[in-house]
N, CA, C and O of each residue as an XYZ file, in Angstrom:
756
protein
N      28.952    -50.037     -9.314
C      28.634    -48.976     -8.379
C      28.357    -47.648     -9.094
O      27.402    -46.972     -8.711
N      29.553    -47.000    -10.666
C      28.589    -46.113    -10.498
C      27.585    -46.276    -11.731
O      27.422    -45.274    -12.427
N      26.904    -47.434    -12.062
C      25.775    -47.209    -12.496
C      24.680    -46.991    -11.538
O      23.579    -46.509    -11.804
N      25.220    -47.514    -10.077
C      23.766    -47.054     -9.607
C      23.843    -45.296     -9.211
O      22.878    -44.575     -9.462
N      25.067    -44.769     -8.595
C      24.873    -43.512     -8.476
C      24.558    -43.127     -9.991
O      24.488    -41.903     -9.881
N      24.381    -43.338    -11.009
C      23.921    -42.609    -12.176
C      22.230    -42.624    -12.133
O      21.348    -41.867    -12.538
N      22.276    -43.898    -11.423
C      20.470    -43.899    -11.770
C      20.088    -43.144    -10.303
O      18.934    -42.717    -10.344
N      20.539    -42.965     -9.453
C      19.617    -42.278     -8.365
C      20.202    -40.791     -8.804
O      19.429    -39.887     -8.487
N      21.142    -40.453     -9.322
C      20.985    -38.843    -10.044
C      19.998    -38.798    -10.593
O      19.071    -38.086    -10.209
N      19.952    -39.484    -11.545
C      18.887    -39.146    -12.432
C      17.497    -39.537    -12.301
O      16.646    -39.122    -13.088
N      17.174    -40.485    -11.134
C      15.500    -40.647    -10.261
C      15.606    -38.802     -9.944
O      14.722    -38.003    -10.254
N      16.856    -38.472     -9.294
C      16.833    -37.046     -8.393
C      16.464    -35.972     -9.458
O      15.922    -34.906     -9.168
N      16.765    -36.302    -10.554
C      16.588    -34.576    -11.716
C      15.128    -34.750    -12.415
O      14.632    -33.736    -12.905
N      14.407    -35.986    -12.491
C      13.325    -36.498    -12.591
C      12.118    -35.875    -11.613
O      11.077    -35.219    -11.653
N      12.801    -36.393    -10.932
C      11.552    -35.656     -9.575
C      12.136    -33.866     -9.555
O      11.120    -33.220     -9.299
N      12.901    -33.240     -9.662
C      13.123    -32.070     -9.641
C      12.261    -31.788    -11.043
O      11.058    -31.530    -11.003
N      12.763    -31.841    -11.869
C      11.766    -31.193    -13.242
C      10.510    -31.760    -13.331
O       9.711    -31.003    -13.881
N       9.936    -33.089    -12.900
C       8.377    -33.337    -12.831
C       7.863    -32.831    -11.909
O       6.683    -32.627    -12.194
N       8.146    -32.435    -10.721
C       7.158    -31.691     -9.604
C       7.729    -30.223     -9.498
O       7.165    -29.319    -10.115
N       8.724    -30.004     -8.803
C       9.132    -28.871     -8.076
C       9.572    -27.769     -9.147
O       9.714    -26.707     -8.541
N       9.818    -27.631    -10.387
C       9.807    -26.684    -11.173
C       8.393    -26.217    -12.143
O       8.138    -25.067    -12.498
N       7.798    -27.126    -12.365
C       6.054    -26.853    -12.541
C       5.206    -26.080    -11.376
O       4.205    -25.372    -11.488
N       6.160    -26.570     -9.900
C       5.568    -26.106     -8.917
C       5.881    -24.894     -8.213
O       5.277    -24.458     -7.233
N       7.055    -24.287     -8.895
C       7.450    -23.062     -8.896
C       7.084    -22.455     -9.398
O       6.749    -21.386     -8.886
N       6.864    -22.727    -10.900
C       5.836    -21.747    -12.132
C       4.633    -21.487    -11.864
O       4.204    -20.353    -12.077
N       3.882    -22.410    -11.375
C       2.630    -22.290    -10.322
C       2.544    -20.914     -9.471
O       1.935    -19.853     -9.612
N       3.498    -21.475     -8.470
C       3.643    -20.256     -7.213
C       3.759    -19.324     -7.808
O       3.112    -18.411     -7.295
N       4.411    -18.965     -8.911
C       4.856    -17.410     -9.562
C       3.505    -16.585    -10.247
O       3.298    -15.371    -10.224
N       2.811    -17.473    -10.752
C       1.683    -17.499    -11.622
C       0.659    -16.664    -10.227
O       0.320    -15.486    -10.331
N       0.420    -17.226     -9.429
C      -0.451    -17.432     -8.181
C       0.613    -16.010     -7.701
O      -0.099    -15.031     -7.480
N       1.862    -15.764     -7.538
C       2.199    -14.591     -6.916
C       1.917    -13.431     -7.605
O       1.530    -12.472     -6.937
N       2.046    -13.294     -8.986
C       1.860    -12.596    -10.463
C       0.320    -12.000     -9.797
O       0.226    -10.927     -9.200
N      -0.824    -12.945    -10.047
C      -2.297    -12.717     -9.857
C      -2.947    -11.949     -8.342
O      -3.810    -11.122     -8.050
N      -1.947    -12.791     -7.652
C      -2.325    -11.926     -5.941
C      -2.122    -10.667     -6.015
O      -2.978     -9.874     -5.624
N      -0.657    -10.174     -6.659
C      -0.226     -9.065     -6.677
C      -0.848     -7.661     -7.428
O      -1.116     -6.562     -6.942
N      -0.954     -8.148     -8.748
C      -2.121     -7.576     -9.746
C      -3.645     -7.148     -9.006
O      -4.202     -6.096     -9.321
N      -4.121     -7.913     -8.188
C      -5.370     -8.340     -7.560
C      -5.067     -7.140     -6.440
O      -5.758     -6.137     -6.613
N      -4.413     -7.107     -5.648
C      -3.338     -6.425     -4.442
C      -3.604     -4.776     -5.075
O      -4.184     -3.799     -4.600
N      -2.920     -5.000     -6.288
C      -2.635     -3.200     -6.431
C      -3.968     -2.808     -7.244
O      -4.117     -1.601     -7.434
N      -5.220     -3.908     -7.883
C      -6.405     -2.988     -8.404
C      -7.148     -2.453     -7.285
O      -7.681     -1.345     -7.214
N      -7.116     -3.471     -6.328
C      -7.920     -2.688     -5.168
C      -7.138     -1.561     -4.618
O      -7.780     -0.711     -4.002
N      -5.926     -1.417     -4.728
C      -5.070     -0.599     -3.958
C      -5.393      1.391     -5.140
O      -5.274      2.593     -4.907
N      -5.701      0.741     -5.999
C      -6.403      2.073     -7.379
C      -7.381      2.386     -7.211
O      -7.819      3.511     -7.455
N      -8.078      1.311     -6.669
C      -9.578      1.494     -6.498
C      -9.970      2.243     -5.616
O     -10.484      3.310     -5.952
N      -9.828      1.871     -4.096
C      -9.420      2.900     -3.207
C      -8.693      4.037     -3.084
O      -9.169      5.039     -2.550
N      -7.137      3.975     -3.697
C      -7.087      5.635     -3.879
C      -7.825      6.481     -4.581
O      -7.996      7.671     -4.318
N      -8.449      5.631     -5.846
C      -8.873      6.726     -6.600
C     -10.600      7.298     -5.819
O     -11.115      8.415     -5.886
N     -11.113      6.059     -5.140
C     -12.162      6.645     -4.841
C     -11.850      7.736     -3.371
O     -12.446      8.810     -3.287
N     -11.132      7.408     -2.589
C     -10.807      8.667     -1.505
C     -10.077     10.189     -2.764
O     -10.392     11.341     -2.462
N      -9.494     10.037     -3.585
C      -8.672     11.200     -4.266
C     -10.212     11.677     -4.977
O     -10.431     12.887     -4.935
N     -10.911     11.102     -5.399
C     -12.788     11.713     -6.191
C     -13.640     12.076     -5.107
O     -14.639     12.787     -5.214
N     -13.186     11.538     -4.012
C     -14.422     12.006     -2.925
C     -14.032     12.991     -2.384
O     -14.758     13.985     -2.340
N     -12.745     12.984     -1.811
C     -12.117     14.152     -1.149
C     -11.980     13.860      0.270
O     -11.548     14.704      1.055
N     -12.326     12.720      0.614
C     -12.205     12.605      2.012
C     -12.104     11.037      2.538
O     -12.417     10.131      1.765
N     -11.559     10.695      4.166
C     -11.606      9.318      3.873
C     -12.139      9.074      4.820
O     -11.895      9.668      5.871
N     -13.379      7.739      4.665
C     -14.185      7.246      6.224
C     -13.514      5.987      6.297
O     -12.846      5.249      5.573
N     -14.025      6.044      7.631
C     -13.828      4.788      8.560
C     -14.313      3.113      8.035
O     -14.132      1.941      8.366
N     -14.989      3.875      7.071
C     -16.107      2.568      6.193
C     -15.099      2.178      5.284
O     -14.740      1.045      4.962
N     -14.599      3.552      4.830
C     -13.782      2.791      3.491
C     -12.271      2.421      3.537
O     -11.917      1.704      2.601
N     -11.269      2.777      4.473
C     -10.846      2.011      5.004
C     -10.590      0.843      5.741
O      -9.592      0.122      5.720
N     -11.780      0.740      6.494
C     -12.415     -0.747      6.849
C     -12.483     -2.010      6.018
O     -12.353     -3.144      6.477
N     -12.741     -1.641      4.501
C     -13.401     -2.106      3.600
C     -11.905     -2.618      2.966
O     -11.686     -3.759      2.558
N     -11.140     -1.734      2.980
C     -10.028     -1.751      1.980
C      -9.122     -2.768      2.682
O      -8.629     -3.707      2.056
N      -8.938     -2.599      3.809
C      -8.129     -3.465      5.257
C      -8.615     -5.388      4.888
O      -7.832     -6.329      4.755
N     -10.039     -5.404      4.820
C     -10.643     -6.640      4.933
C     -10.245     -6.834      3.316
O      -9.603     -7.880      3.226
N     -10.381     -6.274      2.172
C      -9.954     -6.718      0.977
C      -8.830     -7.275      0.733
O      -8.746     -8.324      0.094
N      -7.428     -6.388      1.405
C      -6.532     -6.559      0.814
C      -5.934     -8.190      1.813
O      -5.102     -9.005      1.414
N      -6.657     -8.215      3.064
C      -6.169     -9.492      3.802
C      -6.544    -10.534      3.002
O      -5.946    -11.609      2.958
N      -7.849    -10.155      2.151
C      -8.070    -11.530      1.336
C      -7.678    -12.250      0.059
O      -8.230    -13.081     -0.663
N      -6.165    -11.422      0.056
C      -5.525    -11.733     -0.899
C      -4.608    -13.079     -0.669
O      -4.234    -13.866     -1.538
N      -4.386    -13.116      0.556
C      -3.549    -13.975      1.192
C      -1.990    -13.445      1.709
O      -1.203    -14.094      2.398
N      -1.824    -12.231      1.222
C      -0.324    -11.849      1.802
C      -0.901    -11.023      3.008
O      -2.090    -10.878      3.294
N       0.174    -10.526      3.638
C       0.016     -9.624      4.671
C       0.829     -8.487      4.585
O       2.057     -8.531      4.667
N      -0.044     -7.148      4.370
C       0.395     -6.169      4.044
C       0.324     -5.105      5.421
O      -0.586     -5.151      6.248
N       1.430     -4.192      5.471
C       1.295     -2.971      6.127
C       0.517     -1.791      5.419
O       0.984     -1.581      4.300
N      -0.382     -1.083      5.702
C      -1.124     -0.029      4.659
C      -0.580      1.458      5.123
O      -1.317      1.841      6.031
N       0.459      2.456      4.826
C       0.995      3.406      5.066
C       0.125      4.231      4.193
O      -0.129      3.896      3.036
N      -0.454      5.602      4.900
C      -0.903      6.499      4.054
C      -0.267      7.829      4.202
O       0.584      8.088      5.052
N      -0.695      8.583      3.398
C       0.225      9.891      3.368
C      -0.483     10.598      2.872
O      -1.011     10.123      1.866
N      -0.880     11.989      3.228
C      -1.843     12.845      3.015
C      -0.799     14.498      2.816
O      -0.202     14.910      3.811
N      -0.709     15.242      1.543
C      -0.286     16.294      2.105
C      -0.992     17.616      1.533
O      -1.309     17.709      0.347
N      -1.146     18.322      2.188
C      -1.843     19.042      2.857
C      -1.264     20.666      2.132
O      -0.286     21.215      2.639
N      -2.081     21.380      0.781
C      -1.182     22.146     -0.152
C      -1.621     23.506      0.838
O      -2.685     23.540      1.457
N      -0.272     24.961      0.871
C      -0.582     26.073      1.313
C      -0.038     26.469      0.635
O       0.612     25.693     -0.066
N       0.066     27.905      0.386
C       0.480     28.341      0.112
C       0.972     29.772      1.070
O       0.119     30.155      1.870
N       2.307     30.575      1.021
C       3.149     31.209      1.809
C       3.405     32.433      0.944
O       4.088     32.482     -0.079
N       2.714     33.443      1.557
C       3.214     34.984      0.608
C       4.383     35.473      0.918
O       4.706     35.598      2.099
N       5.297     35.869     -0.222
C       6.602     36.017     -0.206
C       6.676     37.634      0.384
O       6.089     38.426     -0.354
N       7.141     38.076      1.280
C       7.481     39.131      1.669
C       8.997     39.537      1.950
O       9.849     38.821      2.477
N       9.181     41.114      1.386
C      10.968     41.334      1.133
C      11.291     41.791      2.917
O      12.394     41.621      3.437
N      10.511     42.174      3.392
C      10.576     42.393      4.839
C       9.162     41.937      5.742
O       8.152     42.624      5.892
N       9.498     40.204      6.428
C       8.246     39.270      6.763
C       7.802     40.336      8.054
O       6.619     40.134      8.330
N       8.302     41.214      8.763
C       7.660     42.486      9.716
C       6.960     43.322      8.990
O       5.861     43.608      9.466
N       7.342     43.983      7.627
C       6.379     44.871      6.987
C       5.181     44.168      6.122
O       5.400     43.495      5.115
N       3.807     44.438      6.694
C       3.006     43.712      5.629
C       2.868     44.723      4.241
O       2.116     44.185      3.428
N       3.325     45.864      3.826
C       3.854     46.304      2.346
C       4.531     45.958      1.668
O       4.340     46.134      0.465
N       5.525     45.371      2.099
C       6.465     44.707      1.282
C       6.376     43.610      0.380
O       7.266     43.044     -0.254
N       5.277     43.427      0.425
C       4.876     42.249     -0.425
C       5.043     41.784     -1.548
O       4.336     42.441     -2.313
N       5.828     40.667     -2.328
C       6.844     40.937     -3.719
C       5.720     40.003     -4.681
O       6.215     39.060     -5.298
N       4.291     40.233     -4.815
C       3.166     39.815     -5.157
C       3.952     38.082     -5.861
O       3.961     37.840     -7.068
N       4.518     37.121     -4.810
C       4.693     35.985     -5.250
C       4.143     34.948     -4.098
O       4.060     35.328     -2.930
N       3.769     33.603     -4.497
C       3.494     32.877     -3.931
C       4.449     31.930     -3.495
O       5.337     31.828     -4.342
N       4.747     30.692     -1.843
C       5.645     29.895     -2.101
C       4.548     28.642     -2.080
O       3.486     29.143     -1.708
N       4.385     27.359     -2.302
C       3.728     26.808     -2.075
C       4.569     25.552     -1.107
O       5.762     25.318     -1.301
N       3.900     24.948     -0.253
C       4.567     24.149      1.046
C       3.004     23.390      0.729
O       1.905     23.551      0.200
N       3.939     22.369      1.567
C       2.988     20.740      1.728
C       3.292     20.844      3.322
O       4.300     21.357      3.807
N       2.142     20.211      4.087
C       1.988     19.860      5.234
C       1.346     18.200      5.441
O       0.257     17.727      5.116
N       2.570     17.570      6.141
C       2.340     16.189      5.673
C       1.608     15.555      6.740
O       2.122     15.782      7.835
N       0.660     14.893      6.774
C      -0.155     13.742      7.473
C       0.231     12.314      7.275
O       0.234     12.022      6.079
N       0.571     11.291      8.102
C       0.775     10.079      7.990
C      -0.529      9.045      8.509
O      -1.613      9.269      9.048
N       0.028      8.067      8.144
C      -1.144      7.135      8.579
C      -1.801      7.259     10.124
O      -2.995      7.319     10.419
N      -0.416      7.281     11.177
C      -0.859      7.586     12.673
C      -2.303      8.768     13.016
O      -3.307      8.543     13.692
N      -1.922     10.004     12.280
C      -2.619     11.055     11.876
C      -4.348     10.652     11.795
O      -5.325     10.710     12.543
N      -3.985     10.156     10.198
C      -5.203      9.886      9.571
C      -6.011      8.935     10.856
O      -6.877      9.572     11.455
N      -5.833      7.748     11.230
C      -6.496      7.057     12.475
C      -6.672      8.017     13.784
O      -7.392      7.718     14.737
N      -6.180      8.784     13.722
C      -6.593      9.326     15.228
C      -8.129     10.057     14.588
O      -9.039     10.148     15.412
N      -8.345     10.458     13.457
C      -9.091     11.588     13.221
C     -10.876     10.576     13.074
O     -12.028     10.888     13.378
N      -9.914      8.647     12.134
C     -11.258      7.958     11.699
C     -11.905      7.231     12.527
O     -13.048      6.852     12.271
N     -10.828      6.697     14.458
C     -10.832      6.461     14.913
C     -10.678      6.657     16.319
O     -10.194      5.813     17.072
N     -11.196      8.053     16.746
C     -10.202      8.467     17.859
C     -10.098      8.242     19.149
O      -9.205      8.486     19.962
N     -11.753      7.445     19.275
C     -11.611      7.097     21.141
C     -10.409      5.648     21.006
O      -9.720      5.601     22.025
N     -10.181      4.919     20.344
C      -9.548      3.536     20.236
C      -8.889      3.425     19.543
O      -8.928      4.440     18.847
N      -7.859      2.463     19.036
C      -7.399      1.663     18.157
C      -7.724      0.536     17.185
O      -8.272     -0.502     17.554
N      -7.302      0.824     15.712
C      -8.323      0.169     15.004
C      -7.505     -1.372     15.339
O      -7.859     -2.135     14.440
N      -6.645     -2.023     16.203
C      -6.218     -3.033     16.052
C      -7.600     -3.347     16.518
O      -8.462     -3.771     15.748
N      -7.835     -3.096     18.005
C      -8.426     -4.089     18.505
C     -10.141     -4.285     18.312
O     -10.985     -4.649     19.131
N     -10.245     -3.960     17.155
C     -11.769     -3.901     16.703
C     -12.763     -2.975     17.143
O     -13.934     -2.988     16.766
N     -12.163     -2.015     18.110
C     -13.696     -1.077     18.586
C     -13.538      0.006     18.094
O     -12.521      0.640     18.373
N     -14.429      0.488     17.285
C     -14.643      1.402     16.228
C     -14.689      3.066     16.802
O     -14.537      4.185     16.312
N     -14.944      2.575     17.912
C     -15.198      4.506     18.977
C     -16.178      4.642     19.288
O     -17.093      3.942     18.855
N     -16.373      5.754     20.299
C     -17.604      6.406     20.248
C     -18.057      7.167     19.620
O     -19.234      7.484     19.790
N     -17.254      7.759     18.627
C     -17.479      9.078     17.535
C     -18.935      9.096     17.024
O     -19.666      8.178     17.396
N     -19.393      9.986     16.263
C     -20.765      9.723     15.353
C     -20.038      9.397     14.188
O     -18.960      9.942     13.948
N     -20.534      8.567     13.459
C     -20.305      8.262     11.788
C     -19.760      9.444     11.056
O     -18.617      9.435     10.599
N     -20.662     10.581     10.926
C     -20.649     11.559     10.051
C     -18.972     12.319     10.455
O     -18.131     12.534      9.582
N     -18.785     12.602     11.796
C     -17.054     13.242     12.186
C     -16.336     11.850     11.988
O     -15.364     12.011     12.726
N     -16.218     10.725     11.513
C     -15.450      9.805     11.511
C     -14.899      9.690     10.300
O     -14.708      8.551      9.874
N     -14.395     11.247      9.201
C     -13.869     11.134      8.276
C     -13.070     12.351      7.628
O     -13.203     13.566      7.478
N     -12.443     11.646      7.422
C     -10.499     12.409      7.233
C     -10.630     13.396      6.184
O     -10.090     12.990      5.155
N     -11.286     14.846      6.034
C     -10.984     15.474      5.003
C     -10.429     16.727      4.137
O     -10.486     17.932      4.381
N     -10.041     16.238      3.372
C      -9.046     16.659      2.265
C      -9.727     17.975      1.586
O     -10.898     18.309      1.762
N      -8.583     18.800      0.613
C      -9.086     19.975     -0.166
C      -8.594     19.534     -1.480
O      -7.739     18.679     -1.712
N      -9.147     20.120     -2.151
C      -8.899     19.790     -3.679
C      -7.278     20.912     -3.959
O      -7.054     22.100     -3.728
N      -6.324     19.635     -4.630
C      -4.659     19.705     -4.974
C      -4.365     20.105     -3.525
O      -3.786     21.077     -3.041
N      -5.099     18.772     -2.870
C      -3.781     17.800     -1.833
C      -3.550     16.657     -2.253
O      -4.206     15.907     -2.976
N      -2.731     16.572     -1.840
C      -2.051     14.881     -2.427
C      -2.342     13.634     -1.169
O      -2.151     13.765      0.040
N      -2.865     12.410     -1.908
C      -3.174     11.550     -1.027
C      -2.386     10.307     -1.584
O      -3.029      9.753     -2.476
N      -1.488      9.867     -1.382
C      -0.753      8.287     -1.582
C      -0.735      7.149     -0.570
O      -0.523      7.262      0.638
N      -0.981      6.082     -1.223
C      -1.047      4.842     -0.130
C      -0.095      3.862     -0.187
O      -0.524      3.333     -1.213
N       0.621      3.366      0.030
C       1.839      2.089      0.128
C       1.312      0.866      0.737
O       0.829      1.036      1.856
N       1.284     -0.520      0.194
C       1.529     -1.705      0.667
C       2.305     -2.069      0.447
O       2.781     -2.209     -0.679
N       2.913     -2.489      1.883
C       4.256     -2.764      2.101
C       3.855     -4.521      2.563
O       2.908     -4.744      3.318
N       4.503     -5.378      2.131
C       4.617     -6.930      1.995
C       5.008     -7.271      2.869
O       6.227     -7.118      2.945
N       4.306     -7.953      4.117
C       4.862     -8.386      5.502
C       5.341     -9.798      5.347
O       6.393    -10.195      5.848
N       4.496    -10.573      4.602
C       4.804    -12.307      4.415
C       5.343    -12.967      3.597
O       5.420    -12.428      2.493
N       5.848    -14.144      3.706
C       6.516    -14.723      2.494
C       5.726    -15.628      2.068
O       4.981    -16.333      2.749
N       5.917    -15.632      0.543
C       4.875    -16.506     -0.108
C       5.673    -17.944     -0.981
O       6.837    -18.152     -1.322
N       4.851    -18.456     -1.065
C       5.018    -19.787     -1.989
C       6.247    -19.876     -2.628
O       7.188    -20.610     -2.326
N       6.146    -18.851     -3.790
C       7.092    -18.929     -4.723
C       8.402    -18.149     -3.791
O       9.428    -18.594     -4.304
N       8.765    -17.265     -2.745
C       9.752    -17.078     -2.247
C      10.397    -18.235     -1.541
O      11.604    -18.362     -1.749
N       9.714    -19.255     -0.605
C      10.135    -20.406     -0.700
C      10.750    -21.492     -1.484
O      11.769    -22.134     -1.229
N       9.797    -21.594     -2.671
C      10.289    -22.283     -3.617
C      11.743    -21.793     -4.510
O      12.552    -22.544     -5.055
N      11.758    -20.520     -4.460
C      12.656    -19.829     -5.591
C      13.681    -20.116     -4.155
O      14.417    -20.985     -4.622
N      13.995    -19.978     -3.205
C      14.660    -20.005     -2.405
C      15.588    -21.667     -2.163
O      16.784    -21.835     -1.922
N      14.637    -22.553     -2.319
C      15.040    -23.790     -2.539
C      15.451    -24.470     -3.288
O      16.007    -25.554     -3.114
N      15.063    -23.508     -4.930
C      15.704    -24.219     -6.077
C      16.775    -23.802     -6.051
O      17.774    -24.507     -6.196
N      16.791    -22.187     -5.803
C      18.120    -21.230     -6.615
C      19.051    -20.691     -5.382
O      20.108    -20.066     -5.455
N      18.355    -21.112     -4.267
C      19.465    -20.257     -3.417
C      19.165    -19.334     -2.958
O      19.318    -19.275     -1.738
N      18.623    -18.214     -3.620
C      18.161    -16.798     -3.424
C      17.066    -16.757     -4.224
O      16.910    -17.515     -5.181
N      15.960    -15.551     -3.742
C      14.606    -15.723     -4.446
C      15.091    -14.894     -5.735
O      16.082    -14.214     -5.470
N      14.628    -14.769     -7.123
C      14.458    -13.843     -8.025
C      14.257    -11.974     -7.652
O      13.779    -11.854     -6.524
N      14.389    -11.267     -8.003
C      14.157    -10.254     -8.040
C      12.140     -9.705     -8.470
O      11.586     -8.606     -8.421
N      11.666    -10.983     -8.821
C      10.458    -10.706     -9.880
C       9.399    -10.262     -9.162
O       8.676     -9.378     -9.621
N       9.136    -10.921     -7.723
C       8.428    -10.434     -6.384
C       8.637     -8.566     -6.449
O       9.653     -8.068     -6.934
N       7.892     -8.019     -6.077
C       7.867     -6.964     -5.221
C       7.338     -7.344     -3.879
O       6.720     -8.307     -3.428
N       7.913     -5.993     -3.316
C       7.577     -5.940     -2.018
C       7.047     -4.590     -1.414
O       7.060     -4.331     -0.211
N       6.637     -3.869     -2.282
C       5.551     -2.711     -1.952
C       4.941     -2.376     -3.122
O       5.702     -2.548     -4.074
N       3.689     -1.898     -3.473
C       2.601     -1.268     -4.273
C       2.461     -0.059     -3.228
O       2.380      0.141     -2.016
N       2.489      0.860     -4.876
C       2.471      2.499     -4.264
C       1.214      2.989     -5.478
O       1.253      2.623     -6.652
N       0.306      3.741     -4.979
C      -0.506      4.686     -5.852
C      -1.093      5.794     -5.143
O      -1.352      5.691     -3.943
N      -1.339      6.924     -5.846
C      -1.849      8.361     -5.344
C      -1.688      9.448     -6.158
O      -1.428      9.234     -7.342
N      -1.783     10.494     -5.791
C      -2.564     11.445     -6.677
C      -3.232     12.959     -6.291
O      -3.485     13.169     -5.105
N      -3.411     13.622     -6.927
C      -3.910     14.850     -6.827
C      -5.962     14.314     -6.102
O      -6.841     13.651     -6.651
N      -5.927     14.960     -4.856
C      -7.771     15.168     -4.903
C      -8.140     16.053     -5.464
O      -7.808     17.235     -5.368
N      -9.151     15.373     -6.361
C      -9.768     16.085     -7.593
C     -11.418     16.854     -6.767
O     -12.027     17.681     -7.446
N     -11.911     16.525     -5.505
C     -13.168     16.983     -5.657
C     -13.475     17.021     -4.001
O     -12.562     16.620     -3.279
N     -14.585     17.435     -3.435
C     -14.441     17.907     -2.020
C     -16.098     17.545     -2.035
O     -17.059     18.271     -2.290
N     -16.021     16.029     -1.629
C     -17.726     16.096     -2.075
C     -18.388     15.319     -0.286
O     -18.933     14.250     -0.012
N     -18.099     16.149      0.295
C     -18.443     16.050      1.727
C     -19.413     16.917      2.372
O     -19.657     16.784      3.572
């Protein structure tokens, strides 16, 4: 008797190291490349809204349909802020008083924001683009505002399954958001 429980252990660690750990390295490989793939477009797009100075409806559109074709499902959070600056006064009733200093303040825009401005008769869920004209259907920026974008990881993939089934708990090696942004460099609207 236990030679046979020795041999169906070891049929069992057989089939574990010939399929399902090759097939984990796989998934990781394939999560590694999506992800990489995920955040060039995610550069690509900030950097081209942070060089243009402004953001359309086109190129968000564009960026939305890219990043679905990665295969994960991402949330796209944007953040826009918006530089002033605030003259320091020793008495804010006397305009003499003026202590020749600047404060500088950010005024922040979120994603909700940004869609009302690229989209505003509708919602971009449900595919109808507005009645707007093209040309007002774009979000824009001044040069040293800050524009950052976040994908945030809605789905679980391959290798979180798998790492989940070998080990119990997935690895740490996954992320679950890509962040990039930056100073707008140019106001070319």
């Amino acid at each position: 008797m236990p030679n046979v429980l020795s041999k169906i252990t070891a049929a069992l660690l057989a089939v574990l190291l010939l399929y399902l750990v090759p097939a984990s390295q796989a998934a990781e490989r394939e999560e590694d490349i999506r992800v990489l793939s995920a955040y060039n477009t995610l550069v690509q797009f900030t950097d081209a809204v942070r060089n243009k100075g402004y953001l359309s409806s086109q190129m968000y559109g564009d960026f939305a349909r890219e990043i679905e074709a990665f295969g994960f499902m991402y949330d796209i959070d944007m953040e826009h802020r918006h530089k002033k600056y605030h003259p320091e006064y020793q008495d804010p009733a006397d305009a003499t008083s003026f202590k020749d200093d600047f404060s500088v303040l950010y005024d922040s825009y979120f994603t909700a924001d940004l869609m009302k401005v690229l989209f505003p008769d509708s919602t971009f869920a449900d595919g109808n683009m507005g009645n707007g004209d093209i040309a007002e259907r774009k979000y824009k920026m001044e040069i040293g505002d800050y524009f950052t974008v976040m994908l945030v990881k809605r789905s679980v993939t391959t290798y979180e399954v798998l790492g989940s089934f070998l080990h119990g708990q997935v690895s740490g090696k996954g992320t679950d958001s890509l962040t990039y942004g930056g100073m707008v460099l140019n106001e070319d609207y």
